[in-house]
N, C-alpha and C positions, 0 to 999 in steps of 0.2 A: 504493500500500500504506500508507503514512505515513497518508494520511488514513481508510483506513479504521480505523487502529488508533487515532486519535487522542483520540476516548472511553474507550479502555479504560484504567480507573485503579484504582490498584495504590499497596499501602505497599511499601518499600524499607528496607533499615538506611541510617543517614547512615556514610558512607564516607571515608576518604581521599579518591575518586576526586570526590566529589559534594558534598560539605560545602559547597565555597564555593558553589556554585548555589544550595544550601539559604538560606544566608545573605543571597544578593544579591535573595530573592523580597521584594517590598514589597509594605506596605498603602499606599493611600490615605490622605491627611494627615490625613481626618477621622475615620480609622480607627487613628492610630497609637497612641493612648494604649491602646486595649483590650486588647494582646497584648504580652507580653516580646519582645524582640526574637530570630529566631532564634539569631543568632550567638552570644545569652547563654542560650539555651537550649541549644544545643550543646555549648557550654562545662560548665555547668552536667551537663549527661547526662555528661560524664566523670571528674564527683567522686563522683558519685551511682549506686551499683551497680545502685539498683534503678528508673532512668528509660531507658523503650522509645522512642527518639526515630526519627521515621521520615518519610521524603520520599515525598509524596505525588507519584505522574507520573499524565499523561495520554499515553497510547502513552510515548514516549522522550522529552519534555518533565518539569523538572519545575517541579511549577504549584504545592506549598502545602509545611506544614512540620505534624508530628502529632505530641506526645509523651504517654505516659503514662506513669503509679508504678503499679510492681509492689509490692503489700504485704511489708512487711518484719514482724519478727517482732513490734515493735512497736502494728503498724495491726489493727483489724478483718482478721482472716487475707480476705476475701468478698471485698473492695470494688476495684476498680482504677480509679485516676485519672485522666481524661483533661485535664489541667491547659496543654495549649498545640498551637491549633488554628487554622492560617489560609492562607487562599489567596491567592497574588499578586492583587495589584489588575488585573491585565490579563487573569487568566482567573477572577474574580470573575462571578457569575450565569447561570453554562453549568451547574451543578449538580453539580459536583464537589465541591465542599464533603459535597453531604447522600451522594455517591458515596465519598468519601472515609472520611466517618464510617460509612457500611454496613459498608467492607471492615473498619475499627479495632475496630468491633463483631465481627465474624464473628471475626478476629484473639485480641481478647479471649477472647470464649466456650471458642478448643482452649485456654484456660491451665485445669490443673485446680483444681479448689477456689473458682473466680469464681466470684459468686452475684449481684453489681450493678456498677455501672459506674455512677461520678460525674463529673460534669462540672460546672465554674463558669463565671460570666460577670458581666461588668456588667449591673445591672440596665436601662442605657434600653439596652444593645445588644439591639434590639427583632429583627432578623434571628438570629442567636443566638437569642433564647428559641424562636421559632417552629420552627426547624430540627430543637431538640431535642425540643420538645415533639411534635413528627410522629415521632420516633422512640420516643415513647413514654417519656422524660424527666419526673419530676415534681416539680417545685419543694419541696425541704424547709421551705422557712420557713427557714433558717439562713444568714445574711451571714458571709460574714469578706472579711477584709482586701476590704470594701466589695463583694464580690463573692454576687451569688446559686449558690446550687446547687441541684443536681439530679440526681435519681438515677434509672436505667434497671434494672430487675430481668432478670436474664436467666434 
């Protein structure tokens, strides 16, 4: 049974029960500068009322970590955030990542009043661009804090 569920991946809230799991997923050494680290993402989602932080499973595994900002009264009321996105290094190129971003998508869309959905990256994280860009992601032209963005219309 275990394996036939083991494709099926699913967001989560991060939990008391699962936090540290969330925390202990690593990238690849070559891959550590591109993402905050969870454990400060976590952190961080409990100062900040309006970050959706969520563990990514495949069956009862879990393999990645997903946070985004809910628009606050300040923001574009449309736009939701996906600003912290990454899979363990050891379940890295099974294609959970592009499964994981479908459900965050669908996720977003039941919020009422969404209208796009941004996402940032470094610009040579050349897997990133390509991921989003199949999702239909389009480059703004706009860097900050060194990073490109990108935005999905829903």
């Amino acid at each position: 049974m275990a394996h036939a569920m083991a494709h099926e991946v699913r967001l989560a809230e991060v939990t008391a029960e699962n936090w540290w799991k969330v925390a202990s997923l690593r990238l690849a050494d070559d891959q550590k500068h591109l993402v905050a680290s969870n454990l400060y993402s976590i952190a961080q989602s409990k100062f900040d009322p309006d970050a959706c932080p969520r563990a990514i499973y495949a069956g009862d595994a879990i393999i990645g970590f997903l946070m985004y900002d809910l628009p606050d009264a300040d923001d574009d009321p449309k736009v939701v955030s996906i600003y912290r996105f990454m899979i363990d290094k050891d379940h890295q190129g099974k294609g959970y990542g592009r499964a994981a971003l479908a459900c965050a998508i669908a996720e977003i869309r039941e919020i009422p009043g969404i209208d796009k959905v941004s996402i940032s990256y470094l610009p040579d994280n050349a897997i990133a661009r390509t991921l989003y860009a199949s999702f239909g992601f389009i480059e703004t032209g706009r860097i900050e804090y060194g990073e490109a963005h990108a935005e999905l219309t829903l």
